[in-house]
C-alpha positions in Angstrom: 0.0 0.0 0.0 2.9 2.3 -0.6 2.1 5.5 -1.9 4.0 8.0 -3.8 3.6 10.9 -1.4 4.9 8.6 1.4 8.5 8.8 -0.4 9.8 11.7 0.8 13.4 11.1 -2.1 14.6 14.8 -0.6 14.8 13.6 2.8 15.5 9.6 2.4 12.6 8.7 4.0 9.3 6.5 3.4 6.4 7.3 5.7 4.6 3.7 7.1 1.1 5.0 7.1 -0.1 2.4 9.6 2.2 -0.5 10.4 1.3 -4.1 11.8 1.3 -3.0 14.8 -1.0 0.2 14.0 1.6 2.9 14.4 2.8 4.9 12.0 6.4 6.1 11.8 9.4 6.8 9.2 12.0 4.4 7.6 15.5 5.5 6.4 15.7 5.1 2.5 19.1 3.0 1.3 20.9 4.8 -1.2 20.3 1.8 -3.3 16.7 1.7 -2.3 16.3 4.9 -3.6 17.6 4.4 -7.2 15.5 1.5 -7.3 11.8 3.7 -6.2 13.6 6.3 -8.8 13.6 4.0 -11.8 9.9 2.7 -11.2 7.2 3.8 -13.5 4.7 6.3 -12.1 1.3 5.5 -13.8 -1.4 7.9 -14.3 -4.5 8.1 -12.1 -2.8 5.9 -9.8 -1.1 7.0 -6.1 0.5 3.6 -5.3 4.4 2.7 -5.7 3.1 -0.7 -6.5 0.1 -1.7 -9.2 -1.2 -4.2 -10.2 -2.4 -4.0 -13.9 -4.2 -1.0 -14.5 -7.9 -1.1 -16.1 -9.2 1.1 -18.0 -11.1 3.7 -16.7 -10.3 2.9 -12.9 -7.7 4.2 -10.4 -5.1 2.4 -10.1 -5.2 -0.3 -7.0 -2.6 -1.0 -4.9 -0.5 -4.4 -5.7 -2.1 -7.3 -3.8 0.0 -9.9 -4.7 3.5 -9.7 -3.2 3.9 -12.9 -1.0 2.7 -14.7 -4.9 5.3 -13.1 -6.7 8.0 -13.8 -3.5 7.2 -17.3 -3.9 7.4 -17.5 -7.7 10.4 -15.5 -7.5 12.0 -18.0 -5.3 11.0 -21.0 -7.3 12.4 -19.4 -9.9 15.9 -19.2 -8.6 15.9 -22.4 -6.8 15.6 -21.0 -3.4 13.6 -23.4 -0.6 12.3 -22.8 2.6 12.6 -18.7 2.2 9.5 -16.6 3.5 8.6 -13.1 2.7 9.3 -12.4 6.3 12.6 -13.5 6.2 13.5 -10.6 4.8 12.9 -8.5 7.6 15.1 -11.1 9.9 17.9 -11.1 7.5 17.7 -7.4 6.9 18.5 -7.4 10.9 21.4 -10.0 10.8 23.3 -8.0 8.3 22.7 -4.8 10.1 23.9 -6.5 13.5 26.4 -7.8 12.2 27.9 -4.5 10.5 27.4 -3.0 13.9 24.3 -1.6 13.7 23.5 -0.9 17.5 20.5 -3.7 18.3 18.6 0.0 19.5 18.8 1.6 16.3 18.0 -2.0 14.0 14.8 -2.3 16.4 14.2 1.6 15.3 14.4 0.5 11.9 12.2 -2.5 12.1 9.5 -0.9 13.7 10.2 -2.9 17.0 8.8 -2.0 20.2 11.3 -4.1 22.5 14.4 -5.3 22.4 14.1 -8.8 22.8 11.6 -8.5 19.4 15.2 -6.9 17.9 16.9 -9.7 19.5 14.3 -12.2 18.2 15.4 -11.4 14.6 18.8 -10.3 15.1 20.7 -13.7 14.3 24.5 -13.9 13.9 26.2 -16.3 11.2 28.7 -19.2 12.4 31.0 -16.9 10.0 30.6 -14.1 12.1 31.0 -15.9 15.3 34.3 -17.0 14.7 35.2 -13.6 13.6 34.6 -12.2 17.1 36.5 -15.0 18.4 39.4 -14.4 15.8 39.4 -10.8 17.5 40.5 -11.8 20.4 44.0 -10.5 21.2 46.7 -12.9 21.3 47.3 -14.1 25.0 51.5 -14.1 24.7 51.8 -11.0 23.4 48.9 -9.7 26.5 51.0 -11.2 29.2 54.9 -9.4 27.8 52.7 -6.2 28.1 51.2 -6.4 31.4 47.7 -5.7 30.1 46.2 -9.0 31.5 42.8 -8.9 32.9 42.3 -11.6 35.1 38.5 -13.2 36.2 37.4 -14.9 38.3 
């Protein structure tokens, strides 16, 4: 149900009329998002981002049929097991994991608690061993003095 006058291109922004939750609020726009709304077709006598075929002599309706085309989409390329909701969760891995405060991801998302953010927030085994790999190298702590000790 997005609609033109919701993209605010000027100041990156979309406007969420009325979220699943029933509040409305505003969502960053990637640079590449924006590029992407820029290059979309703009049909006359219609107000939404996304149409479904137009008829004659009618406004423009809003798509209907996104979780369809998802799925087709992923049959398409092979992909199993992949929901349209899943992209909100990856959307949230890759922002954690770039070191997106969990605060400002849950912003993004709409979230009202932090355990919601944490719910979707999930880390890759890849990313894991990174942190681990970041740990400084014990030897070199101890000639240094710089040992912290727990107990």
């Amino acid at each position: 149900n997005l609609m033109w006058a919701d993209v605010d291109f000027r100041n990156g922004t979309i406007f969420v009329r009325k979220s699943k939750i029933g509040a409305s609020r505003h969502v960053p726009l990637s640079n590449r998002l924006r590029n992407a709304l820029k290059g979309l077709p703009r049909r006359l006598g219609c107000d939404y981002v996304f149409t479904g075929k137009p008829t004659i002599g009618k406004t423009g309706k809003p798509f209907s049929a996104v979780r369809t085309s998802f799925r087709n989409a992923c049959e398409a390329a092979k992909i199993e097991g992949f929901r349209f909701h899943d992209l909100r969760h990856t959307a949230a891995s890759h922002m954690a994991m770039a070191g997106v405060p969990l605060n400002t991801v849950g912003d993004i998302l709409g979230h009202r608690t932090s355990a919601m953010t944490e719910r979707y927030s999930h880390l890759t085994p890849e990313h894991k061993k990174l942190a681990v790999e970041m740990l400084p190298e014990w030897g070199a702590m101890k000639e240094s003095g710089n040992i912290l000790v727990t107990k």
